[in-house]
N, C-alpha and C positions, 0 to 999 in steps of 0.2 A: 504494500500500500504506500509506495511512492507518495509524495506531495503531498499527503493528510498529514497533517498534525493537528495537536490537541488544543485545546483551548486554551490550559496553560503553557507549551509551549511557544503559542504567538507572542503571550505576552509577559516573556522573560525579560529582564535586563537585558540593554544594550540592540533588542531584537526592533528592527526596523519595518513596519509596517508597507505591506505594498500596499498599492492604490484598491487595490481589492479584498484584499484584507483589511484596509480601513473603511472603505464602504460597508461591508458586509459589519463592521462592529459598529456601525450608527444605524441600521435596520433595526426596527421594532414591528411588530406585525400590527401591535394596537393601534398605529398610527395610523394606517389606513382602514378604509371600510372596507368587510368581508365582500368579495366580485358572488354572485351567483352562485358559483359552483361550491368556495364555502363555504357558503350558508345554507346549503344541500350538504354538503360532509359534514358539518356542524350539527345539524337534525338529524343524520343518518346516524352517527355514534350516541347520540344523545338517546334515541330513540332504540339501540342496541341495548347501550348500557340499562334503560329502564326495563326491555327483557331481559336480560341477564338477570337485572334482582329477583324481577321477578320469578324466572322461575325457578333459580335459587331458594329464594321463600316457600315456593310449590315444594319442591323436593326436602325441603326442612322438616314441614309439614307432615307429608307422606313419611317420614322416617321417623316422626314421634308417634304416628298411628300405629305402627308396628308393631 
């Protein structure tokens, strides 16, 4: 894995930032508004995670009837 490094090694002493690498550390996502399609992935996991508890809970359920 050539060329990745870690988050702490960008920003060692003496380590000089390229232009891309200091772009990329003024990026925050909150700054902009969600386009479409995250706001479909954002409901999509949202909407996963509420099945998951739930049938989590189901199966709780059934193993205390036992």
């Amino acid at each position: 894995m050539r060329g990745i490094q870690s988050w702490g090694s960008i920003h060692q002493k003496g380590h000089v930032m390229s232009k891309r690498e200091n772009e990329a550390s003024k990026f925050r996502p909150s700054d902009r508004p969600l386009n479409e399609y995250e706001q479909e992935q954002k409901a999509l996991r949202k909407n996963l995670e509420r099945l998951k508890a739930e049938r989590l809970a189901r199966e709780i359920a059934k193993s205390k009837d036992c």
